[in-house]
N, C-alpha and C positions, 0 to 999 in steps of 0.2 A: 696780465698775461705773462705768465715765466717761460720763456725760451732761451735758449742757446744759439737761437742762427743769429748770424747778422742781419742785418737790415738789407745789404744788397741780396739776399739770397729770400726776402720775403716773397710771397707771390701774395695775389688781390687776398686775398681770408684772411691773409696773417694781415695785412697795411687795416684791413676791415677791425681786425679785431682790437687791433692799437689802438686805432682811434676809438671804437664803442667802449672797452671797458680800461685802459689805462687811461684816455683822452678824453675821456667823457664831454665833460664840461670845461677842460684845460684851455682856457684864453692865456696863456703863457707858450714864450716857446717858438718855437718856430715849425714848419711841416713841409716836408718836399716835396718837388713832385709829382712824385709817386704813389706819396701817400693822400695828398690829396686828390687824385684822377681814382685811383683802386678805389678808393672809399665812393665817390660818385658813383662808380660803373657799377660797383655790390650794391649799393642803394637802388639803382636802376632797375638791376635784377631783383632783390628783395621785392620792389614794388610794381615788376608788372605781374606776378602771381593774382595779387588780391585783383588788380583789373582785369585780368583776362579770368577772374571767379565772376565776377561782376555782368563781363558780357555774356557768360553764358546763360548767366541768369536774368536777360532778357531774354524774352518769350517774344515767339513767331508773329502774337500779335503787336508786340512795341509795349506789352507790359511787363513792369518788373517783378520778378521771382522774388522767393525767400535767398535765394543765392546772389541777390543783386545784393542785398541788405546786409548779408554777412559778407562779403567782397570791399561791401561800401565803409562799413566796420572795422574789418583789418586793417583797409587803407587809410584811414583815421587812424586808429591806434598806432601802426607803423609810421605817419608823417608825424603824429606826436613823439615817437619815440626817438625816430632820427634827427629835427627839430636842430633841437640844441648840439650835438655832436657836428652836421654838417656847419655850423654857426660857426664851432669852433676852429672846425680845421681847414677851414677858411680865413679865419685870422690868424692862424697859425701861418697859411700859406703869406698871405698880406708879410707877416713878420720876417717871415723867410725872405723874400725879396724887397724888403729893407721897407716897407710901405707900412705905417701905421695901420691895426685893425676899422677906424674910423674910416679908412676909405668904403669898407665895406656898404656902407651905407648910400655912396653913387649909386648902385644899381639900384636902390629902392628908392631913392625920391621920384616921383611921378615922372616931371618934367624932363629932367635928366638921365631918367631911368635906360632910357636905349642907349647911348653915347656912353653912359657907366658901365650897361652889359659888357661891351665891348673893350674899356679900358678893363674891367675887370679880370672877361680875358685875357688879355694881352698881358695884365700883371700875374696870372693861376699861369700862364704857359712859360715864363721869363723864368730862366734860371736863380738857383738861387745867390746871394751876395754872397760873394766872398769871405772866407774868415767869418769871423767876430762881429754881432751886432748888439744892438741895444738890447735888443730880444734873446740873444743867445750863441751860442757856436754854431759852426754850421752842422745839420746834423750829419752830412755827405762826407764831412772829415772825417770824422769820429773825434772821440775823446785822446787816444793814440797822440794824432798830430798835435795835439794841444802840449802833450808830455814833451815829443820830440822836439818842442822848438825852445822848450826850458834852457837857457844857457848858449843861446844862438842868438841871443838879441844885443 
């Protein structure tokens, strides 16, 4: 995606569009944010169209239409498509707040899967680390302050 705004002047489309086609599959890096909530809330939107195609395509008597089918379809093809991208920008996010991406995987073990929901959130909502990490700069700085501190140290 070639743009000229900043990042703080993105709104949800433009954070959508980062991550679908520069981010695709980028497990590098780190992800703020903002970029990571935008991207959720367009996913959200993206995917209640094909279900509310789906409910209309139930019929009065509780059977399903051709319209359920194709509803049922998009939302398949669209959870396959977003898939990997929501993968990443999640461990982009994990990166950003200093947490290796392997955490990601509390929220899917069975057992621990509730208690990980939860840590998980609390790591998606935490600010991110300061400076300089194993993963990257912080993207909130910019490259800018990296320059400015050349000769200050």
């Amino acid at each position: 995606m070639q743009t000229n705004k900043l990042e703080a002047d993105y709104n949800m489309l433009d954070w959508w569009k980062k991550v679908m086609f520069d981010n695709y599959a980028n497990f590098e890096g780190r992800a703020r944010r903002s970029e990571y909530w935008y991207f959720g809330l367009m996913n959200l939107l993206i995917l209640i169209i094909p279900v509310i195609i789906m409910f209309t395509g139930i019929g009065a008597g509780g059977g399903e239409g051709p319209l359920f089918f194709i509803g049922a379809g998009v939302l398949g093809l669209a959870g396959l498509a977003l898939f990997l991208p929501s993968l990443a920008v999640a461990v982009r996010r994990l990166h950003d707040t200093g947490k290796s991406g392997w955490w990601y995987l509390i929220g899917v073990i069975p057992i621990v899967s509730y208690i990980g929901g939860i840590v998980l959130l609390v790591f998606y909502c935490t600010d991110s680390q300061a400076g300089s990490n194993k993963w990257g700069h912080n993207p909130k700085e910019g490259w800018y302050n990296e320059i400015n501190k050349i000769g200050t140290e």
